[in-house]
N, C-alpha and C positions, 0 to 999 in steps of 0.2 A: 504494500500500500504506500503512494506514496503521500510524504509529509506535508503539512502546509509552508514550511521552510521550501519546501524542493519546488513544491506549485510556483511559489513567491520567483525564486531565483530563475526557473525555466519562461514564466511569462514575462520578466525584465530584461533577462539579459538575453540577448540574441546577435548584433551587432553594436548594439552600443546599450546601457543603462537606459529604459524608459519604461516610464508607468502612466497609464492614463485613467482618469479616473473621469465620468460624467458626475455631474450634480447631483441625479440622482443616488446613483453609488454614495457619494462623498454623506448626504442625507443619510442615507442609510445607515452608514458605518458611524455617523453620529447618532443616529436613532440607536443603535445599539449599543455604543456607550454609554449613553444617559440612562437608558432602563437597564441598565445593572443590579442583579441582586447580592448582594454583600455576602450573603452566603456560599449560594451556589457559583457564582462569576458569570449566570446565565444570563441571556440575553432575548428577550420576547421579541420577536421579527416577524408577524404574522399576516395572511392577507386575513387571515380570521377576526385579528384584533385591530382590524379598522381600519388597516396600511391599506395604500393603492397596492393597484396590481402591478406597477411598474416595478413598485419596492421586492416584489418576488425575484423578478428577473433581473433587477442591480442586487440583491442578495447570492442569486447563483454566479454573477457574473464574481462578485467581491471571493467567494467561495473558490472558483477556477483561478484567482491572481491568487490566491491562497491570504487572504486578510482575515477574511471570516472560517470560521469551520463550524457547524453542525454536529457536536460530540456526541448524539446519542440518533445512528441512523432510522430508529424506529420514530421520532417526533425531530421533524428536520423545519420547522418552524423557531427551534432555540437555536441560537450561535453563539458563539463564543470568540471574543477577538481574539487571532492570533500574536507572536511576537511581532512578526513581520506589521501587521494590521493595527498596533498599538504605538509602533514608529512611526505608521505611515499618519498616524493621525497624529502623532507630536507634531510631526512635519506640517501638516495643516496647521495646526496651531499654530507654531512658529512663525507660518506665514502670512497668518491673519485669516486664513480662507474660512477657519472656521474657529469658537468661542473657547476658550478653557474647557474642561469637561473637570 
């Protein structure tokens, strides 16, 4: 199986460093940091819980760059930010694109 590190690295590096992310993606992976359970580190991403339906398919997309991952394949509605996916949103941060979390 491969890792969300390996996703991460095989979808950026190819000839040079690039990651592109749309709005909605970038929403998303904000949406899923903010609803954080302190517990679990789970993340509620659902079209059930009110999300557009766009937010499914920038969640599989975030999923294939390896940012996001789904830890429990029977309810693929929680994600969990990966390493890579917790840089890439410092990153955002840093740059303003998106608020503190």
């Amino acid at each position: 199986m491969t890792t969300p590190n390996q996703l991460f690295a095989s979808h950026v590096t190819s000839v040079a460093f690039s990651l592109s992310l749309s709005k909605t993606m970038v929403c998303c992976l904000v949406e899923i940091a903010e609803n954080r359970d302190a517990r679990s580190r789970q993340y509620r991403v659902m079209k059930a819980m009110g999300l557009r339906d766009t937010w499914v398919g920038a969640a599989r997309c975030l999923v294939e760059r390896g940012l996001i991952m789904a830890p429990d394949p029977e309810w693929p509605g929680i994600f969990v930010l990966t390493e890579p996916g917790e840089h890439v949103l410092a990153l955002l941060q840093i740059a303003g694109i998106v608020e503190k979390i």
